[in-house]
Backbone as CSV, one residue per row, in Angstrom:
resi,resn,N_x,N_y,N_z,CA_x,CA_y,CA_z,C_x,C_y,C_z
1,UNK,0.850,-1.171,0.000,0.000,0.000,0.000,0.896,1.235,0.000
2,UNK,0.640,2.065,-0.945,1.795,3.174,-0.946,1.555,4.622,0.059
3,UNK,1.931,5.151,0.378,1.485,6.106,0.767,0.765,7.253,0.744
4,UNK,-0.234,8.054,0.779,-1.029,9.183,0.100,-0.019,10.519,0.760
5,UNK,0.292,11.041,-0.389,1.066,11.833,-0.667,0.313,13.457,-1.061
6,UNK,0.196,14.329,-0.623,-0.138,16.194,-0.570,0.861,16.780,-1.069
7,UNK,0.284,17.079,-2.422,0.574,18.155,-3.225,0.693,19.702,-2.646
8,UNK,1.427,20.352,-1.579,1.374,21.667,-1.535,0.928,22.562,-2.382
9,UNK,0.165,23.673,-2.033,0.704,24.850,-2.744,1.369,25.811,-2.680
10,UNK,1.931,26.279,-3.609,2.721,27.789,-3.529,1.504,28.807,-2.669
11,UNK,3.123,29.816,-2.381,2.018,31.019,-1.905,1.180,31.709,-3.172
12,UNK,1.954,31.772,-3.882,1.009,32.724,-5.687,0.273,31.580,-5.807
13,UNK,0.299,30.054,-5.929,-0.775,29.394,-6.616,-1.922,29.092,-5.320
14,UNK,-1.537,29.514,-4.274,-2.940,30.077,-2.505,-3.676,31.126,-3.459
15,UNK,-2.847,32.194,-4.218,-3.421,33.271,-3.820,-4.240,33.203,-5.208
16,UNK,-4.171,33.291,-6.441,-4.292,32.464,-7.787,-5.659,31.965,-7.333
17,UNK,-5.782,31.182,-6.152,-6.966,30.146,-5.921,-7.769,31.261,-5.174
18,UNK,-7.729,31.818,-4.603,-8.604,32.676,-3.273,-8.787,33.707,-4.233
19,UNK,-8.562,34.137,-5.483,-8.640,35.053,-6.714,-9.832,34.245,-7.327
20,UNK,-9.468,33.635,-7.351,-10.605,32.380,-8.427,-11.757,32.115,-7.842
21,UNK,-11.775,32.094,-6.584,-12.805,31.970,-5.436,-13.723,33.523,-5.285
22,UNK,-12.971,34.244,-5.011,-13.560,35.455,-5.028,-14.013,36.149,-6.186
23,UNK,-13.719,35.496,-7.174,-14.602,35.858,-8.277,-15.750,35.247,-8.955
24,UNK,-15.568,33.444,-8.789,-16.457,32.851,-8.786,-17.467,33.248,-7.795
25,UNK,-17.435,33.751,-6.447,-18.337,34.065,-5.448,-19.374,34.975,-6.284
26,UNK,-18.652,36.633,-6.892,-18.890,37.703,-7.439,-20.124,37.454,-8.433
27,UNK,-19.916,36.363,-9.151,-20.200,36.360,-10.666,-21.818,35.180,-9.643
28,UNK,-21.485,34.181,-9.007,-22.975,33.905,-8.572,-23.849,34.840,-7.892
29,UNK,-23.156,35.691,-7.334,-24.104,37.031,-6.425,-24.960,37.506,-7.059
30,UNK,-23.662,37.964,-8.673,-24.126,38.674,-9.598,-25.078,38.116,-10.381
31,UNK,-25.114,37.228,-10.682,-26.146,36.299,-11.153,-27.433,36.174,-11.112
32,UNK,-27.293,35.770,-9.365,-28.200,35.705,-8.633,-29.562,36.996,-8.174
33,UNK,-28.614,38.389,-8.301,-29.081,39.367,-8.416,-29.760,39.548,-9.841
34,UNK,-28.940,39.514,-11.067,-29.357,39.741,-11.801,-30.756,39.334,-12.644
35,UNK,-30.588,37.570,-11.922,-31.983,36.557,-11.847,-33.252,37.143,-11.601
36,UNK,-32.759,37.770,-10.319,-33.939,38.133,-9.113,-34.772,39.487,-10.238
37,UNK,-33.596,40.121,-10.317,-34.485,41.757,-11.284,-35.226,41.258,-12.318
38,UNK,-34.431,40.421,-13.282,-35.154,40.096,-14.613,-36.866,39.567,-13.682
39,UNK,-36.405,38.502,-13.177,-37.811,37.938,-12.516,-38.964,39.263,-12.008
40,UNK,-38.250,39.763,-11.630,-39.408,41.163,-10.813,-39.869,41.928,-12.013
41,UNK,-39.118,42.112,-13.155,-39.684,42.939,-14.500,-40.979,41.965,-15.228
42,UNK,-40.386,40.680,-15.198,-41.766,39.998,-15.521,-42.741,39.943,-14.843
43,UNK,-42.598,39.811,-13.599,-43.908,39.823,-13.082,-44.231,41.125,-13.094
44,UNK,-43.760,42.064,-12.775,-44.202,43.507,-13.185,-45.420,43.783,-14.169
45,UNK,-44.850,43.068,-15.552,-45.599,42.945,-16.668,-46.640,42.075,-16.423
46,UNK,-46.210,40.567,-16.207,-47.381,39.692,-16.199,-48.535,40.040,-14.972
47,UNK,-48.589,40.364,-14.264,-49.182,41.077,-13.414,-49.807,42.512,-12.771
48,UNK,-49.262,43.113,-14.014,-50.024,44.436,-14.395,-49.811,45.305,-13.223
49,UNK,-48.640,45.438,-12.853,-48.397,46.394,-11.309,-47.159,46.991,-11.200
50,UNK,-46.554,47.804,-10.727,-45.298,48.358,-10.039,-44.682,47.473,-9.215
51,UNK,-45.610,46.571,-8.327,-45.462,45.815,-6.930,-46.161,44.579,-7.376
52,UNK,-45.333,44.120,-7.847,-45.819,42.414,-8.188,-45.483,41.115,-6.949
53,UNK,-44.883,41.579,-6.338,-44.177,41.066,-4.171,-44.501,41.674,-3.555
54,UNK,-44.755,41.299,-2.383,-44.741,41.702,-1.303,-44.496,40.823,-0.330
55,UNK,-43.882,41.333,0.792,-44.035,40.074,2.217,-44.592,40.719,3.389
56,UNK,-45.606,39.849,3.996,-46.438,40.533,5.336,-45.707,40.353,6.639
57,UNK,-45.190,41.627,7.201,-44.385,41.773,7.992,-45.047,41.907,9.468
58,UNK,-46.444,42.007,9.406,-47.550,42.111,10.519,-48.313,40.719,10.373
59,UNK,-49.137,40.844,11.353,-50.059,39.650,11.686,-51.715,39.951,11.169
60,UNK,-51.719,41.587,10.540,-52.903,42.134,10.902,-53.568,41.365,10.013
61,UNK,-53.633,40.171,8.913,-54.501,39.717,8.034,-54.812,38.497,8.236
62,UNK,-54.272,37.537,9.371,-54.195,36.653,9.676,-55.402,36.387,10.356
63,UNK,-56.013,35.022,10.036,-55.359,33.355,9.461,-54.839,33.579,7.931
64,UNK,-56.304,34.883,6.937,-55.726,34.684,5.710,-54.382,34.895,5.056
65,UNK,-53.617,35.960,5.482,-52.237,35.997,5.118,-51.439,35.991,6.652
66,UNK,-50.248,35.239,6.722,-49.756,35.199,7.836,-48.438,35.940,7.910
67,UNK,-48.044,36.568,9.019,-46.452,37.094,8.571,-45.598,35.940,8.190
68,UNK,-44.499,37.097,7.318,-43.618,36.284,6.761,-44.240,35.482,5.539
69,UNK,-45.287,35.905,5.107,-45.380,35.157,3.700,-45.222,36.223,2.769
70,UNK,-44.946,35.336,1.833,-44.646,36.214,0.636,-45.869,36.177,-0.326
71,UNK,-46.368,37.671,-0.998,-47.946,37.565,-1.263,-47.482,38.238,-3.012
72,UNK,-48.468,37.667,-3.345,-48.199,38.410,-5.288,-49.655,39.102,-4.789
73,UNK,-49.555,40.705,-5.988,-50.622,41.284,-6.226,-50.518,41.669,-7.588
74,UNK,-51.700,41.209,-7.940,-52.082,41.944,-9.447,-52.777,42.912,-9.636
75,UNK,-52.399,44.215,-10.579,-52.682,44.840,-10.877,-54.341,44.957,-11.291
76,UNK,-55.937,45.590,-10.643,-56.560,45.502,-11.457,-56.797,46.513,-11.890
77,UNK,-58.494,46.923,-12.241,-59.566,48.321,-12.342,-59.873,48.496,-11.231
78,UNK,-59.676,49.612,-10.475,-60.429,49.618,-9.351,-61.784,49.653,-9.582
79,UNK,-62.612,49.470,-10.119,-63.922,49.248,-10.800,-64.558,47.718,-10.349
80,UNK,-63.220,47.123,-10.668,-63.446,45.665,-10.571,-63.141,44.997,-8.949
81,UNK,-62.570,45.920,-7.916,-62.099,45.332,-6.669,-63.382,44.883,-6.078
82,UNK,-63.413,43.913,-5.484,-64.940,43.349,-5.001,-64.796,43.895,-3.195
83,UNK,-65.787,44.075,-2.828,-65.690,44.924,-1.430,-67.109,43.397,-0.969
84,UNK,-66.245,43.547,0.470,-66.840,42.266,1.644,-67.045,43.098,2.473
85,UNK,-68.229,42.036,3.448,-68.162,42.517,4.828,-67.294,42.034,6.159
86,UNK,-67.468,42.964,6.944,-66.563,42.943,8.292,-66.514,41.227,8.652
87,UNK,-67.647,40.545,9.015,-68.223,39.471,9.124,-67.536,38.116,8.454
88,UNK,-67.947,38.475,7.199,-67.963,37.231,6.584,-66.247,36.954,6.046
89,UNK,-65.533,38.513,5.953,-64.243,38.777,5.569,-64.277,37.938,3.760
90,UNK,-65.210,38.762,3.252,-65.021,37.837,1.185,-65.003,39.029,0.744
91,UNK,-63.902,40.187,1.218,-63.857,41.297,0.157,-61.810,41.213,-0.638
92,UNK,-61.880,41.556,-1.462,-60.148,41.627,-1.986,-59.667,41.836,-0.895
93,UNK,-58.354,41.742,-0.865,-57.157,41.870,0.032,-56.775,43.080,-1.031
94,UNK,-56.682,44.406,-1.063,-55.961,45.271,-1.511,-54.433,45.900,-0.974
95,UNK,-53.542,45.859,-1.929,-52.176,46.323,-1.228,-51.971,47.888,-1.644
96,UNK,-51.699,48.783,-0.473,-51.806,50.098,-1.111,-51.122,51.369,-0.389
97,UNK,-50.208,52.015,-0.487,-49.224,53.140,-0.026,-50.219,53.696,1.059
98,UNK,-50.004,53.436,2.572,-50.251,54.514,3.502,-50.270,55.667,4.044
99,UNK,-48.801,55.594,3.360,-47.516,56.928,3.599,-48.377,58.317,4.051
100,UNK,-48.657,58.837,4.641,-49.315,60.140,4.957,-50.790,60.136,5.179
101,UNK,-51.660,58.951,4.509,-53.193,58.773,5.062,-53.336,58.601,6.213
102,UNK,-52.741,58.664,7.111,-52.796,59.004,8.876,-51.544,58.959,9.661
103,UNK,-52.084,59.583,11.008,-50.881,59.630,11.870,-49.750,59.059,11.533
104,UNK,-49.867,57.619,12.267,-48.652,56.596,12.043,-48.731,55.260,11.659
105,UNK,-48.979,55.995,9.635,-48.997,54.974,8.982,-48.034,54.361,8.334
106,UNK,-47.518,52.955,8.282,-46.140,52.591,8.049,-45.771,53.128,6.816
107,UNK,-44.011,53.068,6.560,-43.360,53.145,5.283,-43.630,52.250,4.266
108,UNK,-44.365,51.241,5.016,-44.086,50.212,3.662,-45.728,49.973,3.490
109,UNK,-45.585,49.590,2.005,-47.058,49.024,1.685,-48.097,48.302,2.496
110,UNK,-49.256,48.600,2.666,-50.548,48.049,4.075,-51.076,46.968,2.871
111,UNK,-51.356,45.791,3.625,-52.616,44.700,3.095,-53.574,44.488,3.730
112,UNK,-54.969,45.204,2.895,-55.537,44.886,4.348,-57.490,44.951,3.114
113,UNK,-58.135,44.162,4.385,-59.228,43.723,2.976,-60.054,44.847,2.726
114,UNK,-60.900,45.193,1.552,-61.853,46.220,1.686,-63.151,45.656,1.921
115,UNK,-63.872,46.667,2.830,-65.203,46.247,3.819,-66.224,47.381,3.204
116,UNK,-65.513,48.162,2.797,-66.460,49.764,2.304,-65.795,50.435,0.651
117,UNK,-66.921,50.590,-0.152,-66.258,51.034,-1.751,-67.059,52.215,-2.218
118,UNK,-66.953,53.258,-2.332,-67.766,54.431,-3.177,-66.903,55.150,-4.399
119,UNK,-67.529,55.677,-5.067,-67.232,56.046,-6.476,-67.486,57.760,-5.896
120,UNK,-66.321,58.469,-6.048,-66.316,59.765,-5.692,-66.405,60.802,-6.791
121,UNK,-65.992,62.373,-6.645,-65.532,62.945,-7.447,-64.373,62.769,-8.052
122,UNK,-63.462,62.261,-7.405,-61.966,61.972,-7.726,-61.817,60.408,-8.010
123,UNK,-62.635,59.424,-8.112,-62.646,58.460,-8.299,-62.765,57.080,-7.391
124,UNK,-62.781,56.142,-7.410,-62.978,54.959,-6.357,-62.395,55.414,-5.030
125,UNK,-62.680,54.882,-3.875,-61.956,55.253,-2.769,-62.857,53.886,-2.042
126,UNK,-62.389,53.461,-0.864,-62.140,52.056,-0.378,-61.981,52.433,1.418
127,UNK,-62.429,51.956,2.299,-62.057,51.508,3.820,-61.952,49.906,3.523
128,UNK,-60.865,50.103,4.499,-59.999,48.664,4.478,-59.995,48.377,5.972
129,UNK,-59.766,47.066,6.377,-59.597,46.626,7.705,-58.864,45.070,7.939
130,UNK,-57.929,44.987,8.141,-57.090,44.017,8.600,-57.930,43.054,9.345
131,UNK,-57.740,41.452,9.102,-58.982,40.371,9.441,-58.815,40.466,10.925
132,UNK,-57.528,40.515,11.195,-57.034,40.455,12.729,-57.227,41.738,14.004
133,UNK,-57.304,42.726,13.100,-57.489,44.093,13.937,-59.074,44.314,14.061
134,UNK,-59.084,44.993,15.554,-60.386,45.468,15.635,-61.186,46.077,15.064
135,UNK,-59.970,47.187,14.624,-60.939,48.244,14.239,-60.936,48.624,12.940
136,UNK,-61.422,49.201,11.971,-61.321,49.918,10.314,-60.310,50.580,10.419
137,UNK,-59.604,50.631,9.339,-58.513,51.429,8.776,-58.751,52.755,9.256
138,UNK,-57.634,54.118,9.583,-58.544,55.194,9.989,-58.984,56.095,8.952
139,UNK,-58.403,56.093,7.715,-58.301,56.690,6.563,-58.561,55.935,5.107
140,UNK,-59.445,56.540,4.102,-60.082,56.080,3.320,-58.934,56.151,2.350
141,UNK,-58.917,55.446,1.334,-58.023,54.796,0.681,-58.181,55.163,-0.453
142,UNK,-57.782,56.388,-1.651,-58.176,56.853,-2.700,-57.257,55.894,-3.930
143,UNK,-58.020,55.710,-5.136,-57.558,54.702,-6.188,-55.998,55.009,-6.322
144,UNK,-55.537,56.336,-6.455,-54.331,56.264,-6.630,-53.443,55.727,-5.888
145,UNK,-53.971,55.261,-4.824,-52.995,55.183,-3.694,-52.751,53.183,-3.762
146,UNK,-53.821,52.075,-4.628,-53.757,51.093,-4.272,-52.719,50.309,-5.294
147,UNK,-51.741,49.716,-5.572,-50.942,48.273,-6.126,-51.932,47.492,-6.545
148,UNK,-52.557,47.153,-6.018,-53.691,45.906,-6.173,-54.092,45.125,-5.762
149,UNK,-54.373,43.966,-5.910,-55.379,42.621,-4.962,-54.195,41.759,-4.751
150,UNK,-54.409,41.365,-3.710,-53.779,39.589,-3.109,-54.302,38.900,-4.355
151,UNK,-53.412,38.211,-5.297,-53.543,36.847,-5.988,-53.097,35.939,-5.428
152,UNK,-52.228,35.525,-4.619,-51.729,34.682,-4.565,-50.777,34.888,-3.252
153,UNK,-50.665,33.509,-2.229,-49.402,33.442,-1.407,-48.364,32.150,-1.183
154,UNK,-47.366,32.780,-0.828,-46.205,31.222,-0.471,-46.026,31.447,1.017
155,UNK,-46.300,30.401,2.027,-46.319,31.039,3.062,-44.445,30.270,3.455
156,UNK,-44.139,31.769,4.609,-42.860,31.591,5.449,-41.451,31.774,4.222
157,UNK,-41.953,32.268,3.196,-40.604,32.675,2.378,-40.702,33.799,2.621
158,UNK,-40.966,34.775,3.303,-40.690,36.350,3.542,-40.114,35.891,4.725
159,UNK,-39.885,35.107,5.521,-39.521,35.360,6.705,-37.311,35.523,6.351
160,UNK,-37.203,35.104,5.486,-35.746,34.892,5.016,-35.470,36.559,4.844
161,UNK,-36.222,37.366,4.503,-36.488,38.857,4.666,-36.551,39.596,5.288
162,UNK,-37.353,39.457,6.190,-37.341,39.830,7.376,-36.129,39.526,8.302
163,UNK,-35.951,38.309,8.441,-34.393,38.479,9.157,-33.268,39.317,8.861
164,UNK,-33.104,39.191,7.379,-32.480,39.456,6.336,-32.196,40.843,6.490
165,UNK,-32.961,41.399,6.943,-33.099,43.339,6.943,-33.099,43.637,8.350
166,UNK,-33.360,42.164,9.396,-32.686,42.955,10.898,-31.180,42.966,10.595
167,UNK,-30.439,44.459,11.459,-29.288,44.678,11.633,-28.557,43.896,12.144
168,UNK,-28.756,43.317,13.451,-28.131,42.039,14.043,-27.581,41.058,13.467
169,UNK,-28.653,40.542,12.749,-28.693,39.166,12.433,-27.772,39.364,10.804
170,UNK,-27.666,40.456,10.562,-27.053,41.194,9.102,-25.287,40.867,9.734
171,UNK,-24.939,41.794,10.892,-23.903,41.763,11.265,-23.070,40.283,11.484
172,UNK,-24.095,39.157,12.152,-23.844,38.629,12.560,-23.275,37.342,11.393
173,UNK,-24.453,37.550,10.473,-23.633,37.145,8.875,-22.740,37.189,8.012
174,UNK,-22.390,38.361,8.113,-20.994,38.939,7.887,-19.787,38.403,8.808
175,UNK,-19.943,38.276,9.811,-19.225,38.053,10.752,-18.848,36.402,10.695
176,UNK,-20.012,35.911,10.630,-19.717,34.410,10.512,-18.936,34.014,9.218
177,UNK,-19.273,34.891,8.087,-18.669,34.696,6.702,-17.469,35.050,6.912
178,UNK,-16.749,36.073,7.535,-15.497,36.659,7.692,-14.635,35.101,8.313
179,UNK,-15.410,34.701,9.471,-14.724,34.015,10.422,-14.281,32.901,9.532
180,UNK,-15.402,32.140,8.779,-15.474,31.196,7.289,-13.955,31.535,6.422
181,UNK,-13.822,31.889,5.897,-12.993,32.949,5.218,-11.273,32.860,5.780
182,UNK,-11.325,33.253,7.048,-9.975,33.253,7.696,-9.741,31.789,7.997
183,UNK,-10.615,30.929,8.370,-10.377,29.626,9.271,-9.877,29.043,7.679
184,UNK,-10.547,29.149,6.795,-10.029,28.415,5.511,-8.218,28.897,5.311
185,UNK,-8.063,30.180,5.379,-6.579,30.611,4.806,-5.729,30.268,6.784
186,UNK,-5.918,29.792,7.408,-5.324,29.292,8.633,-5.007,27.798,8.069
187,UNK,-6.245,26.952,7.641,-6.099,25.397,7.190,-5.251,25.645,6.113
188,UNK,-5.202,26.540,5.160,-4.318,26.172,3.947,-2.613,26.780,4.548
189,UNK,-2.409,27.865,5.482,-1.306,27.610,6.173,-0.612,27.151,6.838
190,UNK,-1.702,26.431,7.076,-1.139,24.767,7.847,-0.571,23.648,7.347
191,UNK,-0.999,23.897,6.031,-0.579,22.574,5.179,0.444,23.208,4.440
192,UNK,1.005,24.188,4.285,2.296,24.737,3.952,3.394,24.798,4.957
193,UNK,3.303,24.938,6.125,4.165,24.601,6.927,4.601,23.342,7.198
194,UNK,3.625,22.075,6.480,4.172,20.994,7.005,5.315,20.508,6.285
């Protein structure tokens, strides 16, 4: 039985390799990014919206949408949004910019169902109310302001997002990748010293 025998490497053919690595890394990121956009332009299109994603970062729609899922909305007519009651909860899920329709309404897009629909001077306008919250939305919801209806959900793939965008858990990724990173160029200086 002969012996198994290790090929060293040079320091230029270490570094040659950790070059090759770090660019192969680059080019899947890049990829991967680049995947993700093309994908968001189609659905853009196929779905007739600005906001073809979303992920529910609240509980307020729940059982029907739960946090952390990831929800598609399609673009419709506001003509066509079907309005439910409080009760029975069988009206659209509309997704639609808060930003300034009250006090302290979040930055990010509200989902929440419509219970109330009138045809104004300025056009459709909507009260909405979250399945989970007590009370009605406090502010009426004018057409310009809506993305569109819940089509569709995947539940617990927003939650990779949500982590994803806490700071902590950001740092703490980095950190683990760094640590990844060094422990590898420690093992490959180990096997050059021998």
């Amino acid at each position: 039985m002969s012996p198994i025998k290790f090929k060293i490497k040079s320091k230029d053919q270490q570094d040659a390799s950790f070059k090759k690595l770090f660019i192969s890394i680059f080019f899947v990121i890049g990829y991967t990014f680049l995947s993700t956009l093309l994908f968001f332009f189609i659905l853009q299109a196929v779905l007739n919206t600005i906001m073809p994603v979303g992920i529910a970062i609240t509980d307020s729609m729940e059982p029907y949408i739960n946090k952390g899922d990831l929800i598609f909305i399609k673009g419709v007519d506001p003509a066509e949004i079907q309005c439910g009651t409080i009760q029975d909860k069988d009206g659209d899920v509309i997704v639609f910019d808060a930003r300034g329709l009250w006090y302290d309404a979040p930055n990010t897009p509200v989902g929440h169902r419509v219970v109330q629909k009138w045809y104004g001077e300025n056009g459709w306008n909507f009260r909405t109310k979250g399945d989970a919250n007590p009370k009605i939305d406090l502010s009426i919801i004018p057409e310009d302001r809506i993305f569109g209806v819940v089509c569709g959900t995947i539940p617990f793939i927003g939650w990779i997002f949500i982590y994803l965008t806490n700071p902590g858990i950001l740092i703490l990724l980095i950190i683990i990748a760094a640590l990844l990173i060094l422990h590898s160029r420690i093992e490959i200086s180990k096997l050059e010293i021998k």
